[in-house]
C-alpha positions in Angstrom: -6.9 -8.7 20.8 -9.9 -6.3 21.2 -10.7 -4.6 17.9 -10.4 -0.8 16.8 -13.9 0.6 16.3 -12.1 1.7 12.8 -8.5 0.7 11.6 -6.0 2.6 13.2 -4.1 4.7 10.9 -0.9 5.3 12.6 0.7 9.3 11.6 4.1 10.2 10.7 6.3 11.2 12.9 7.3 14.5 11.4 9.2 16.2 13.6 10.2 19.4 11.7 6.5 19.8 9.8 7.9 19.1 6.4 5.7 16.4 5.6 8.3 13.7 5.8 10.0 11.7 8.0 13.2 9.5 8.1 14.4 7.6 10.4 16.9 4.7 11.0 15.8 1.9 13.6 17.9 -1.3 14.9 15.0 -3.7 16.8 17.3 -5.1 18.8 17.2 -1.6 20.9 15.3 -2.5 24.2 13.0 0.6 24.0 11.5 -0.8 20.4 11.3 -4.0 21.4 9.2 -3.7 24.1 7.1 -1.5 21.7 6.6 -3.7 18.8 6.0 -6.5 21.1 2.9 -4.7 22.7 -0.5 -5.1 21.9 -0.6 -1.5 20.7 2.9 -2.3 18.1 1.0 -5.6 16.9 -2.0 -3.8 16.2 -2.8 -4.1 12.3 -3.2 -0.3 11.0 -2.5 2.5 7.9 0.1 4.8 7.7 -1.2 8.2 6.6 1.9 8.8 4.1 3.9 6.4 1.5 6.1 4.2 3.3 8.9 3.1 1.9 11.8 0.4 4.4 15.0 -0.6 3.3 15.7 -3.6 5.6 19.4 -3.5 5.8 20.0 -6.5 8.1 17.8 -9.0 9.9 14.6 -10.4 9.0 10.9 -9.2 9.5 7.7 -11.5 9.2 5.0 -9.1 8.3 1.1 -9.4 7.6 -0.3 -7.0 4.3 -3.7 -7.0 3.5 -4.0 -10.8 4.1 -1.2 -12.0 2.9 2.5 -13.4 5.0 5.1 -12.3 4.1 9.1 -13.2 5.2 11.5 -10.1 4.5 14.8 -10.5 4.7 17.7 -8.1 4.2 18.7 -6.8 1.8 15.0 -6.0 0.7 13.2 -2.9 -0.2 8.9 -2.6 0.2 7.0 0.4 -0.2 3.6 0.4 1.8 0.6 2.1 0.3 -1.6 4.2 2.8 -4.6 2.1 1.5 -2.7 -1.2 2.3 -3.5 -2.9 6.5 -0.3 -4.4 7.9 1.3 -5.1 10.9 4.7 -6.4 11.8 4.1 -10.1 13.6 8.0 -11.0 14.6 11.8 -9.8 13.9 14.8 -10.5 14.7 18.2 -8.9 14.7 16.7 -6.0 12.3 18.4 -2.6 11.1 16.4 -0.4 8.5 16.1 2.5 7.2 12.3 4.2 6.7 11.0 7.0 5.0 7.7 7.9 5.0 6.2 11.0 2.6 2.9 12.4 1.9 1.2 13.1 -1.8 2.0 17.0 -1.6 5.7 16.5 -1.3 5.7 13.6 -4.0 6.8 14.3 -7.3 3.8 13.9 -9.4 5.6 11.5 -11.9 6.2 9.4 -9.2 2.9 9.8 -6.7 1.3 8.4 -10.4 3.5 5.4 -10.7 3.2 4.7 -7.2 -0.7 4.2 -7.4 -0.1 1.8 -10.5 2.6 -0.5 -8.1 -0.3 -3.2 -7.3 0.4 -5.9 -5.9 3.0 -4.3 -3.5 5.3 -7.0 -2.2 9.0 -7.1 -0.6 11.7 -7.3 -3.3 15.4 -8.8 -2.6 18.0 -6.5 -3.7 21.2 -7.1 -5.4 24.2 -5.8 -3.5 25.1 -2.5 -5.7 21.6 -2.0 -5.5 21.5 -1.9 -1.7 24.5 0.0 -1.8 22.8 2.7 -3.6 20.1 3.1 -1.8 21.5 2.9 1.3 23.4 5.9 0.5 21.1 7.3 -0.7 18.8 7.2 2.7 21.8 8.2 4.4 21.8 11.4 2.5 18.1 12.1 3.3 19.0 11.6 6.7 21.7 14.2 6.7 19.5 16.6 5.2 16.4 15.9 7.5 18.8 17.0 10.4 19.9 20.6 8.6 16.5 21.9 9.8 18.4 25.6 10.0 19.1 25.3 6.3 17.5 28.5 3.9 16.8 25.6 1.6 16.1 22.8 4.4 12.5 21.6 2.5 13.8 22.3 -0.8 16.9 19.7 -0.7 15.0 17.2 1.9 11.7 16.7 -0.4 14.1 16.5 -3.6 16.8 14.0 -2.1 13.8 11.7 -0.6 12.1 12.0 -4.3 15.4 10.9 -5.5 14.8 7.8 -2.8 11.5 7.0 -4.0 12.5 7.1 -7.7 15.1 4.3 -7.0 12.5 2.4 -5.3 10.0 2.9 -7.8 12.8 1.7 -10.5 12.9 -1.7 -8.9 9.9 -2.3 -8.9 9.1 -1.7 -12.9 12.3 -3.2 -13.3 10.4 -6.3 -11.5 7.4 -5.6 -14.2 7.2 -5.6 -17.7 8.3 -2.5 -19.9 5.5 -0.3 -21.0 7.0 -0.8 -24.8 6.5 -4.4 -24.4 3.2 -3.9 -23.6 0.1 -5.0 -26.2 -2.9 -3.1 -26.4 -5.2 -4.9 -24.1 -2.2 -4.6 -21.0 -2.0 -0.9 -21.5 -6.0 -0.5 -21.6 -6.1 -2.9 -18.3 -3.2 -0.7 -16.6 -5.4 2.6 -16.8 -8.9 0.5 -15.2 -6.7 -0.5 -13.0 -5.5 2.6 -12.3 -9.3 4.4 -12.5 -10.3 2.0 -9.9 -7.8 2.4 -7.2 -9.5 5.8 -7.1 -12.4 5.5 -8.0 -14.1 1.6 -6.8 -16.3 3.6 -3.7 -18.6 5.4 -6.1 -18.0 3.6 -9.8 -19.2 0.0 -9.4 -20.5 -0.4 -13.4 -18.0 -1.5 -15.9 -19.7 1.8 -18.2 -18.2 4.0 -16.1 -15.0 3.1 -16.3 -14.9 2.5 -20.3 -16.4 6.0 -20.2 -13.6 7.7 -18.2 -11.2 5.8 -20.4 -13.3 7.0 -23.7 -13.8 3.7 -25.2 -16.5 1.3 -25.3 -17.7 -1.1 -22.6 -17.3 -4.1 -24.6 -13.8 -2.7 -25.9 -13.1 -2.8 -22.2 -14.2 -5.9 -20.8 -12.4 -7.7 -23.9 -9.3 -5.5 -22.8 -9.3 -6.4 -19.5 -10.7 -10.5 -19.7 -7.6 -10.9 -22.3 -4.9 -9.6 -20.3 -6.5 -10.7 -16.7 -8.5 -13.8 -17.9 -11.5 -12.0 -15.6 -14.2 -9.2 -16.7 -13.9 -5.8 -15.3 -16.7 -6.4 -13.2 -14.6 -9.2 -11.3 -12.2 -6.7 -10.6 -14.3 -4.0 -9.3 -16.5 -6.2 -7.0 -12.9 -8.0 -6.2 -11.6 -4.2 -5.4 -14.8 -3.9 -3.1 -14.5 -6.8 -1.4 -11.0 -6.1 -0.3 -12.0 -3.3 1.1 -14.9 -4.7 2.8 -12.8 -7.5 4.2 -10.2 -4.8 5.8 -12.4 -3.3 7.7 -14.2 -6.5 8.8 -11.5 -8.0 10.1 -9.7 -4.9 11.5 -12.4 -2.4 12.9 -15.9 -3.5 14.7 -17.5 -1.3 11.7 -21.2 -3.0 11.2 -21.4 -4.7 7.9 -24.2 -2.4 7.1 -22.0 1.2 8.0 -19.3 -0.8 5.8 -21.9 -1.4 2.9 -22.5 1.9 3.4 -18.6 3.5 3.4 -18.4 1.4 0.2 -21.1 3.1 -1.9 -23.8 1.1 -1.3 -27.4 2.1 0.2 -29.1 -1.5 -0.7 -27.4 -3.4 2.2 -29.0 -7.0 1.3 -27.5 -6.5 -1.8 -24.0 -5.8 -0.6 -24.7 -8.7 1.6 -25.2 -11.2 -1.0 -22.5 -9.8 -3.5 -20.3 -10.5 -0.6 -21.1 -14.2 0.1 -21.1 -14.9 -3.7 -17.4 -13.4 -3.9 -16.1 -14.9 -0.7 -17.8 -18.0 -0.3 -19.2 -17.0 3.4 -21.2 -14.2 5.2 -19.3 -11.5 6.1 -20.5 -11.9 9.8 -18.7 -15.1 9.1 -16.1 -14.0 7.4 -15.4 -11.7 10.5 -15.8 -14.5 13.3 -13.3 -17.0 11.4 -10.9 -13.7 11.0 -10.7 -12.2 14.8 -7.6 -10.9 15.5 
């Protein structure tokens, strides 16, 4: 498969310009098979919105940021627009999707949303499903009212209503924020600061600074609740990156050092060997699509 010169980073289709789209999909119609089966519908890529699919029936297997995964209904994932993915095989599949972007996000929930990390499938329970599956039905029925005075109003607040359910799995899947000690809540806001912030912060400092306590205070945070030092996790955050666009783009490894923040390319270079255990040229001819 020839690679993208970056990774693709797929839009959504938003028919009405609302800065949302729904849409309800069975891969067993003939038209969407013959797309996902394409070069083009294998292709690993972004989404330039929150995705969020509620696999009603069926089973998909599915490649995220390096990891396989098996999802089979009735499951729930949400997809950050950070996170590479593509769908490998399927079968027999009905789900509902809904993808929205930051401005139409409640803020509450755009917030939470960034803290979700690792993002994997989760299984529902069946009054669970039910729920939600309702509750994307609704969205849909709004999505269609386009003539509606209110159409935006009542389609961005009954898709928040979606993503809050979503959300709710998945703290239900994590522990309580009351049950939390001192070191897991410190940890949770690095993590948090470096999601945003791991292209131009790469020194422990200037994370304990944003957070207004002391480096040490941080790193003994962070190494108690994680077992690693915060600068495992940034170059670990860094690396990610690095290894995304390596295996999906033909980006040189010194244009990526440089994406990533850093101007001394022998040093990105080596930090890269020493966290992966191989060159990144390597690194990229082991990983060809």
């Amino acid at each position: 498969m020839p690679k993208k010169t970056s990774i693709p980073v797929n839009a959504m289709a938003d028919e009405y310009g609302a800065g949302i789209a729904i849409e309800k999909l069975s891969f067993n119609e003939l038209s969407l098979l013959d797309q996902l089966t394409s070069e083009e519908g294998q292709q690993s890529h972004r989404h330039d919105s929150h995705s969020f699919f509620l696999l009603e029936s069926g089973s998909v297997n599915i490649e995220l940021d390096f990891e396989k995964y098996t999802i089979t209904a009735p499951s729930v994932i949400y997809i950050h627009p950070d996170q590479v993915h593509r769908t490998t095989s399927f079968e027999n599949v009905t789900v509902s999707s809904l993808a929205m972007n930051n401005e139409n996000l409640t803020a509450e929930y755009l917030s939470l949303l960034e803290s979700i990390t690792p993002v994997q499938p989760l299984v529902l329970d069946k009054e669970t499903f039910s729920i939600l599956s309702e509750t994307a039905g609704i969205c849909m029925k709004f999505y269609e009212r386009k003539s509606d005075r209110l159409y935006h109003s009542t389609l961005k607040d009954s898709c928040n209503a979606f993503v809050a359910l979503v959300i709710s799995q998945y703290l239900a899947n994590s522990k309580p924020a009351d049950k939390l000690s001192r070191f897991e809540i410190v940890t949770k806001s690095f993590r948090e600061l470096l999601e945003r912030n791991y292209k131009l912060a790469k020194r422990p400092a200037d994370y304990a600074q944003k957070l207004n306590i002391s480096t040490p205070y941080l790193n003994e945070c962070v190494k108690n609740a994680t077992g690693y030092p915060v600068s495992h996790h940034i170059q670990q955050r860094v690396i990610l990156e690095a290894k995304r666009l390596l295996y999906h783009s033909d980006t040189s490894v010194k244009e990526i050092a440089a994406v990533l923040g850093y101007d001394d390319y022998p040093y990105f270079s080596r930090l890269f060997t020493k966290a992966s255990g191989m060159t990144a040229i390597t690194f990229r001819n082991k990983n060809l699509d």
